[in-house]
C-alpha positions as CSV (number, residue, x, y, z in Angstrom):
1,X,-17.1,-92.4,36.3
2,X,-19.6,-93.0,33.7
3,X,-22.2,-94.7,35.4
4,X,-22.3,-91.7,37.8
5,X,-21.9,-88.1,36.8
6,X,-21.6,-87.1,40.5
7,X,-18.8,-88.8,41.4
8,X,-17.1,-88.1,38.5
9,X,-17.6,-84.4,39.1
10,X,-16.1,-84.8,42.3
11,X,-12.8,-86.3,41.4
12,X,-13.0,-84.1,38.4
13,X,-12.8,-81.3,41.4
14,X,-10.0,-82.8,42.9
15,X,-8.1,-83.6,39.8
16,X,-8.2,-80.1,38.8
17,X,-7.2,-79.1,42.2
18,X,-4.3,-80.8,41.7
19,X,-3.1,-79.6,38.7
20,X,-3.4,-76.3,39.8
21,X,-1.3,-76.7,43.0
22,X,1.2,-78.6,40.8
23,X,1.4,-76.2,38.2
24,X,1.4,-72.9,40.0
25,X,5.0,-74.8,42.3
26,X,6.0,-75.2,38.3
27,X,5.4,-71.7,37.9
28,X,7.0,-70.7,41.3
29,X,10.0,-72.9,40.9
30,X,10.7,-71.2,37.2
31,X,10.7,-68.2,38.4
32,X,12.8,-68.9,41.6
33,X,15.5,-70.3,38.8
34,X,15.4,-73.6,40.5
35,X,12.8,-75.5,37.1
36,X,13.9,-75.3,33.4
37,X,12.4,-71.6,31.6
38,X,11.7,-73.9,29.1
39,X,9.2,-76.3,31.1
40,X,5.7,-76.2,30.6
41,X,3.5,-75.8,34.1
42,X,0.4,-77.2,32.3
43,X,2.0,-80.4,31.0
44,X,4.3,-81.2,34.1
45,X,0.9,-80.6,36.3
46,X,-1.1,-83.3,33.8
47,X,1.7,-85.5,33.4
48,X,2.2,-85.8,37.4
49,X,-1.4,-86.4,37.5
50,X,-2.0,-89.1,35.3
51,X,1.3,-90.8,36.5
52,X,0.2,-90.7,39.9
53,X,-3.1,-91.8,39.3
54,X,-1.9,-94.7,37.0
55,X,0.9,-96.1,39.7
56,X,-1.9,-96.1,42.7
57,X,-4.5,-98.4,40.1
58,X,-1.5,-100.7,39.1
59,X,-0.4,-101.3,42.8
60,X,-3.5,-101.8,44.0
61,X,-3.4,-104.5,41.0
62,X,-0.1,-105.9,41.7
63,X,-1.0,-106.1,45.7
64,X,2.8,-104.8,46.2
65,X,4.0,-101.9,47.5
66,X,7.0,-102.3,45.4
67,X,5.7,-101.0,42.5
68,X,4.8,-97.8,44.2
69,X,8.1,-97.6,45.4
70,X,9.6,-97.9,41.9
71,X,7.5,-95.5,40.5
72,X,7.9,-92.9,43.0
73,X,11.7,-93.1,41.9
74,X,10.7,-92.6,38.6
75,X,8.8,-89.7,39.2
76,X,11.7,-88.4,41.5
77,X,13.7,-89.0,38.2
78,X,11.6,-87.2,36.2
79,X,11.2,-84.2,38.5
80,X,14.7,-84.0,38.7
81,X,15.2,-84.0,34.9
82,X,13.5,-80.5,35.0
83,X,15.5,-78.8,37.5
84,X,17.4,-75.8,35.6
């Protein structure tokens, strides 16, 4: 990203893109009862970001899909945590 400002403008894009289509289920599952009133939309929508963006640069360190696998669960776990 910092060696070029236009690609990082266009994961920037899509970043953003999904932190709005994350927050606004937030939002939708609050008010449907079915998420926590007292969960943030903001910082569930960063927070799934960065996890998701951190477990696909350590499997494609670790060369296993295992990893993935495990993370997903903990994001399942996570998402679960918030359910009212």
């Amino acid at each position: 990203s910092p060696i070029d400002e236009g690609f990082r403008t266009r994961i920037q894009k899509i970043y953003c893109g999904w932190r709005e289509a994350i927050a606004s289920a937030v939002e939708r599952g609050i008010k449907n009862g079915q998420i926590r009133k007292d969960v943030s939309p903001d910082a569930v929508s960063a927070f799934m970001v960065a996890a998701f963006a951190g477990v696909v640069g350590l499997t494609k360190n670790a060369q296993c899909c295992h990893f993935m696998e495990h993370a997903g669960q903990g994001m399942m776990m996570f998402l679960d945590s918030i359910e009212a």
